[in-house]
C-alpha positions in Angstrom: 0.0 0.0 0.0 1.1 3.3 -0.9 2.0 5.6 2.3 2.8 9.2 2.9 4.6 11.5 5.2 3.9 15.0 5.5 5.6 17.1 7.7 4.4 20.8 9.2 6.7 22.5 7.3 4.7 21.0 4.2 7.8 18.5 3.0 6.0 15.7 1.9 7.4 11.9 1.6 5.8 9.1 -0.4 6.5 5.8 0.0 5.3 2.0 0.5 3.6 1.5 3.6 3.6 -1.4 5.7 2.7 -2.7 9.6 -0.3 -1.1 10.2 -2.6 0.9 8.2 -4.2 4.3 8.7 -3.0 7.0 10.3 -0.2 8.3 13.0 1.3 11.2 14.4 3.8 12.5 16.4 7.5 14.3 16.2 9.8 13.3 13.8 13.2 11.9 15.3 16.2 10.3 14.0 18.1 7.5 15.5 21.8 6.5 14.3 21.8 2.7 15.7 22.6 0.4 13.6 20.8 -2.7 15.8 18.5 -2.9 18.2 15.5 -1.8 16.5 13.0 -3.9 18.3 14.2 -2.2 21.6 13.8 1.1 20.0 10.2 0.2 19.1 9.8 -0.5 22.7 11.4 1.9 24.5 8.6 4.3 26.5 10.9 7.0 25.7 9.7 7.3 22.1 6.2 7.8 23.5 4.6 10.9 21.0 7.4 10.4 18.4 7.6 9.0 15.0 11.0 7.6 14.4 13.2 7.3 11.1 16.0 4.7 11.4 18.8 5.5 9.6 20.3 2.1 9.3 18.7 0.8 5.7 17.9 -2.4 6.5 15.3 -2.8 9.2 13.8 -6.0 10.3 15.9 -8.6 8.6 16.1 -10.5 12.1 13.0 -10.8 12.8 11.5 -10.1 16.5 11.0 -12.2 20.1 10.1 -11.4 23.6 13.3 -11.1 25.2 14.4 -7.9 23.4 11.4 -5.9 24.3 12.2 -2.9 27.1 8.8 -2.8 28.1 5.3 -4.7 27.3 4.5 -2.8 24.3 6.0 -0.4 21.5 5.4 3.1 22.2 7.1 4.7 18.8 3.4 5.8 16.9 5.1 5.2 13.5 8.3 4.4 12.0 10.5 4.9 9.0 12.9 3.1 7.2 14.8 2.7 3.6 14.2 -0.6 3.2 11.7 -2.7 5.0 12.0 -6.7 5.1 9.0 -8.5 5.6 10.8 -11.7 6.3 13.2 -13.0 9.4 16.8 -15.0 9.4 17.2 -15.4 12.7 17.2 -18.4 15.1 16.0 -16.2 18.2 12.7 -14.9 15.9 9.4 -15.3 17.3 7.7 -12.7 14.6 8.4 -10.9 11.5 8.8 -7.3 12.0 6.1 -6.1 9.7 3.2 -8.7 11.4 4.9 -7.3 15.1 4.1 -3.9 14.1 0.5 -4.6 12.6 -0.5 -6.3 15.4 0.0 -3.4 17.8 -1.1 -0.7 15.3 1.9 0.9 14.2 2.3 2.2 10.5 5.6 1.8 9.0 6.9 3.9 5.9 9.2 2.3 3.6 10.8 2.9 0.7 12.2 6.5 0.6 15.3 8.6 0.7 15.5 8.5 4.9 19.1 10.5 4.1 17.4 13.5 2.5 14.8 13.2 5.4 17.9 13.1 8.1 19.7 15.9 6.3 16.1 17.7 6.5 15.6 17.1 10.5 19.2 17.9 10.8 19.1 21.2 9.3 15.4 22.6 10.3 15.1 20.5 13.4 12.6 18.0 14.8 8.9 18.6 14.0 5.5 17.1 13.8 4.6 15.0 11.0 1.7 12.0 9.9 1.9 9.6 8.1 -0.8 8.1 6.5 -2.0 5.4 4.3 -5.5 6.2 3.7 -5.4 10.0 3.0 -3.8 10.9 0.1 -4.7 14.9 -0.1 -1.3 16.1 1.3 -3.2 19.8 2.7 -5.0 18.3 5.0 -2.0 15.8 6.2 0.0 19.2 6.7 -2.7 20.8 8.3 -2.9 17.8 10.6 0.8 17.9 11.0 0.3 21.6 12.2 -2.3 20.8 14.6 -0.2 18.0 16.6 0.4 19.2 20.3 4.1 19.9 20.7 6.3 18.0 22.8 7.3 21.3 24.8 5.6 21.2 28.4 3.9 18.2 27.5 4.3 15.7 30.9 4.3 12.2 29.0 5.7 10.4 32.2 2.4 10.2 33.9 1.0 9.1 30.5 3.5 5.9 30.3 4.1 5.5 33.9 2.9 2.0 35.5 -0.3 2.6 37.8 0.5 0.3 40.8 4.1 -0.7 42.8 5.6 -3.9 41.5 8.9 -5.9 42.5 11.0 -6.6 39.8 13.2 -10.0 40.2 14.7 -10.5 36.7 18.4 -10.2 36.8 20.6 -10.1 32.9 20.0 -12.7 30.9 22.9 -14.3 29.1 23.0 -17.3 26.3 24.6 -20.6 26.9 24.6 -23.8 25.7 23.6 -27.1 26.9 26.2 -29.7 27.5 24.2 -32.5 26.1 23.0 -30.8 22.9 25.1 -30.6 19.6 27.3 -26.8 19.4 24.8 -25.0 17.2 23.2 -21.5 17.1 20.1 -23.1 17.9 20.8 -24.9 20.8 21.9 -21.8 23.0 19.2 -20.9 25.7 19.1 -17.3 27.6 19.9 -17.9 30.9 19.1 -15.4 33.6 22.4 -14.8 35.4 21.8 -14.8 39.4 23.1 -12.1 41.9 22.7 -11.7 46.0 20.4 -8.9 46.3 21.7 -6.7 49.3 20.4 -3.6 48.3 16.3 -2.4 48.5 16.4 -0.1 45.8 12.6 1.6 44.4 12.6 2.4 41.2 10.3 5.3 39.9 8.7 4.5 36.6 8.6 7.8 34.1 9.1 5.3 31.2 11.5 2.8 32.7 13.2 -0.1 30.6 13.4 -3.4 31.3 17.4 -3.6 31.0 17.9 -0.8 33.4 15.9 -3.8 36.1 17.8 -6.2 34.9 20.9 -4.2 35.4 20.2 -3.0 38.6 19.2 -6.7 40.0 22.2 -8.2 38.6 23.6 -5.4 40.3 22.7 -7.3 44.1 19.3 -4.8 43.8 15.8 -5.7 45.6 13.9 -3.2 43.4 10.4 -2.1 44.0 9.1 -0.2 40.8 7.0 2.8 41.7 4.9 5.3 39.9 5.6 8.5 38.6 3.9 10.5 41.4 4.9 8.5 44.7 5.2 10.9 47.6 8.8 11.3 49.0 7.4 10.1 52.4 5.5 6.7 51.3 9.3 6.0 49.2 11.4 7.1 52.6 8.6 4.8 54.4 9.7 1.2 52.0 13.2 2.1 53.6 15.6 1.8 50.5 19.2 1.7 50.9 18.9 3.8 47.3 16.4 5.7 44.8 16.9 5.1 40.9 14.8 8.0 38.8 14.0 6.3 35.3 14.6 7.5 31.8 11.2 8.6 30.0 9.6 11.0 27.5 8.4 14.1 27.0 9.3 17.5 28.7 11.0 17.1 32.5 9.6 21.0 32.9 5.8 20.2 33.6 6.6 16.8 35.8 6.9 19.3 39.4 5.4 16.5 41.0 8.5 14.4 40.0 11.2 17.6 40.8 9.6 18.1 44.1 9.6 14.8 45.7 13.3 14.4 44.7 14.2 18.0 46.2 12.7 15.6 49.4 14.8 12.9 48.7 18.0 14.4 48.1 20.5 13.8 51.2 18.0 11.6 52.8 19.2 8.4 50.6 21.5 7.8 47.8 19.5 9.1 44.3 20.8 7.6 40.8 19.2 9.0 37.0 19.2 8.4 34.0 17.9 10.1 31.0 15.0 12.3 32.0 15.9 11.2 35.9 18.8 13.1 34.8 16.7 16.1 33.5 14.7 16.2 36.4 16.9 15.9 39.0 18.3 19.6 37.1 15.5 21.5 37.9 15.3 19.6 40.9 18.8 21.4 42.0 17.3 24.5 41.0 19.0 24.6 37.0 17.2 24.5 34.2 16.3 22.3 31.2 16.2 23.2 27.5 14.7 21.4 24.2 17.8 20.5 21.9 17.2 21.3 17.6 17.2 17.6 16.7 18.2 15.5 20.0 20.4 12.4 21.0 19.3 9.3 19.3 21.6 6.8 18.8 24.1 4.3 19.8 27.5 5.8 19.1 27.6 8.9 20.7 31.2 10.1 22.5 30.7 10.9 25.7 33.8 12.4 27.8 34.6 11.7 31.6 35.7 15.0 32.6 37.4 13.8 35.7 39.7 10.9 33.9 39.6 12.3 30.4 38.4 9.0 29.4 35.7 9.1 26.2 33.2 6.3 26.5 30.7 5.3 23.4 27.5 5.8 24.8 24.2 5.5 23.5 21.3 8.0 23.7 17.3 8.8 23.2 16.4 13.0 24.3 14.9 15.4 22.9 15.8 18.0 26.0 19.3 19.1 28.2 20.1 20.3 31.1 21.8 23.6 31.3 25.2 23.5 32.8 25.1 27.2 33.4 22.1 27.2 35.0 24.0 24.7 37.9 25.7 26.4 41.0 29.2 24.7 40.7 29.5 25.3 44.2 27.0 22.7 44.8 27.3 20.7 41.3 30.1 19.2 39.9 30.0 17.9 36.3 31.3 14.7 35.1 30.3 13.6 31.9 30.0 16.3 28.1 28.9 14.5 24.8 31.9 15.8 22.3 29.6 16.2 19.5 27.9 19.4 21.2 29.5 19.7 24.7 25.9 19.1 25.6 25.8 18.1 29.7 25.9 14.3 29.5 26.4 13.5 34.0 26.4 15.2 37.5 27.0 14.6 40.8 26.4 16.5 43.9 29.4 17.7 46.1 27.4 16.9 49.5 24.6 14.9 48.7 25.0 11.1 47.7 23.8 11.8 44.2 24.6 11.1 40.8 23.0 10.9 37.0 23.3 10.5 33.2 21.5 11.9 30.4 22.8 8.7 28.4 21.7 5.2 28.8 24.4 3.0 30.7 22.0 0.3 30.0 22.0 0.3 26.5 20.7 -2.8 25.1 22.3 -4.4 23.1 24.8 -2.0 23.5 27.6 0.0 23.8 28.6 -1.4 27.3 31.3 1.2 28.3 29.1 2.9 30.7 27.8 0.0 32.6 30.5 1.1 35.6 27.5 3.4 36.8 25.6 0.9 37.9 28.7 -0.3 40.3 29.4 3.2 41.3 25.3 3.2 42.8 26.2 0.1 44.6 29.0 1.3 45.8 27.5 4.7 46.7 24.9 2.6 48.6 27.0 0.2 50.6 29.3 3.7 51.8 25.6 5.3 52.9 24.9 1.8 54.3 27.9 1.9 56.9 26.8 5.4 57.7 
C-alpha cells in the first residue's frame, strides 16, 4: 500500500507503507543505531514520536520477547529505507512487519530517509503524519500543524505503571547445553543470578526493562514505583537507594517528580538516567532546554571529565540540562557529549547523588558505561555503613 509523510513544514514523503494501516502522528526523530531496533520500538521514551531509522535495512532479524524494554511499542510510527517482511534469525518469534501490525503501528518504507535526516538535521525536529489512507497532502499538513508539541507536555504520567511492582529478573545471558550438539540453535538465555543486598525503588517515568535487569544483577531488591509517589511513602519502603528512570516528554511540567526528589536528596543515595537526569536539574534548582534535533543513537562520544576517558554511549532525548544554570559550588560535572559539549552527568558535592543523560543500560549495546551501575552500589554500601 502506498504511504505518505507529510511534515508541518509541508515536505511531503511518499513511499510503501507497511505494519499497520491508517493513520499516526507525532515528532519526527532520528536515530543512528545500527541494531536494536525492536528495543527502540519498545522503549517508552519514544512515546509521542515518530521515528526514522537511519540504518537501511530494518527488520531482517526478525523479533522475540526477550528484546522488548517494556510490554508494548510506544514509537506511533516508523520509517525506514528498506523494510524486510521476512526473518533470518534463530532467536525470531515474529516478522517485524506482522509485530508492528498487530500493535497498530504504520511503518513507511521505501524513501530517501538520508534527505529526510539531512532535512531534521538542518530545520530540526517537527510534527509530522503519516498516513495510508489520505492521500490529499493539505490536509496531512494541516494535521501535521495541529499536533500538540512535545514542549511542556508531561508524557511520564501518561507511560508510567499505575501500581508498585517488585522486579526480580536479573541479565540474561545465552549458553549452551552440554548435552545438545554446538549450534546457534541450541543456545538458551539464561538469567544470570546475583545476591540482592540492596532495596532499591525504582520510579517509573518510562523505565526499561534492561535498566531492572541491570540493577538486579547489580545485588538490587527493586520495587518499581509510579511517577507520582510521595517522597514520604518512598522514605517509608526504607531503600538503601532511589533510581529516577529514563522517560519521554518535557521534565519542565513533571513538578510533581522535581519536588519529591528535592525531598529525597541527602535523605538516601539518588541515581538518574535520562530524563531522571533532567529532572533531578530542575530539581537542584537549573534548568532544562529542548535540543534542535536531539540524541538518538548508539555511538555517541561521551567524555569523563574527571579521567579524560571518552566512553561510546548511547542516547534517546529530545531535551538538556543547562550547565550554566547549575551552582558549581553545589554541582560538579562529570560527563559532556563531544559532538555538542551538551551536559551528558552530574554529581552533587554533598549529597550522595549522581545521574546521566545517556543510557548505561544500553541494550544491546555500547557497554562502556555499565561502571555506573557499580558506582550506585558502591554509593549505597558507603551510605549503608553510615
Amino acid at each position: 500500500m502506498e504511504a505518505i509523510l507529510a511534515l508541518e513544514d509541508g515536505r511531503i514523503f511518499r513511499g510503501k507503507g507497511y505494519g499497520a494501516s491508517g493513520e499516526c502522528y507525532g515528532e519526527v526523530v532520528f536515530n543512528t543505531s545500527i541494531t536494536g531496533y525492536q528495543e527502540i520500538f519498545t522503549d517508552p521514551s519514544y512515546a509521542g514520536q515518530i521515528v526514522v531509522l537511519t540504518n537501511p535495512e530494518i527488520g531482517n532479524y526478525g523479533t522475540n520477547p526477550d528484546d522488548e524494554e517494556s510490554g508494548k511499542p510506544y514509537i506511533e510510527g516508523l520509517i525506514v529505507r528498506e523494510f524486510s517482511r521476512v526473518a533470518s534469525n534463530w532467536r525470531s518469534h515474529q516478522v517485524a512487519d506482522e509485530y508492528l501490525e498487530r500493535h497498530h503501528i504504520p511503518v513507511l518504507a521505501e524513501i530517501d530517509t538520508r534527505a529526510l535526516v539531512r532535512h531534521l538535521r538542518d530545520h530540526g525536529v517537527m510534527r509530522g503524519v503519516i498516513s495510508t489512507t489520505e492521500k490529499d497532502v493539505e490536509k496531512l499538513v494541516a494535521r501535521a500543524r495541529s499536533i500538540k508539541k512535545m514542549d511542556g507536555t508531561d508524557l511520564a504520567s501518561v507511560v508510567t505503571t499505575h501500581e508498585a511492582y517488585h522486579w526480580t529478573k536479573g541479565e540474561v545471558v545465552a549458553q549452551r547445553q552440554a548435552e545438545e550438539p554446538a549450534e546457534a540453535g541450541a543456545l538458551h538465555a539464561v538469567e544470570k543470578p546475583a545476591e540482592r543486598r540492596y532495596k532499591v525503588v525504582a520510579y517509573d517515568f518510562g523505565i526499561k526493562h534492561n535498566i531492572l535487569r541491570k540493577l538486579v544483577g547489580s545485588g538490587c531488591d527493586v520495587t518499581v514505583v509510579p511517577a507520582d509517589t510521595s517522597a514520604k511513602d518512598v522514605l517509608a519502603m526504607k531503600p538503601h537507594g532511589v533510581f529516577l528512570s529514563n522517560g519521554p516528554g518535557d521534565p519542565e511540567p513533571v513538578e510533581y517528580a522535581q519536588k519529591n526528589i528535592q525531598k529525597l536528596m541527602g535523605r538516601v543515595p539518588v541515581f538518574g538516567i535520562c530524563l531522571g537526569h533532567q529532572l533531578i536539574g530542575l530539581a537542584l534548582g537549573g534548568k532544562t532546554y529542548k535540543l534542535k534535533f536531539g540524541h538518538h543513537g548508539g555511538n555517541h562520544p561521551v567524555k569523563q571529565l574527571l579521567t579524560g576517558k571518552v566512553e561510546i554511549t548511547a542516547h534517546n532525548h529530545n531535551f538538556a540540562v543547562d550547565p550554566d544554570s547549575l551552582k558549581q559550588s553545589e554541582v560538579e560535572l562529570t560527563h559532556v557529549d563531544l559532538n555538542d559539549n551538551t551536559l551528558e552527568g552530574m554529581r552533587h558535592r554533598t549529597y550522595p547523588l549522581f545521574s546521566v543523560q545517556y543510557h548505561p543500560e544500553a541494550a544491546p549495546g555500547p557497554h562502556d558505561s555499565h561502571y555506573l551501575f557499580a558506582d550506585f552500589v558502591k554509593l549505597m554500601d558507603e551510605w549503608k555503613r553510615k
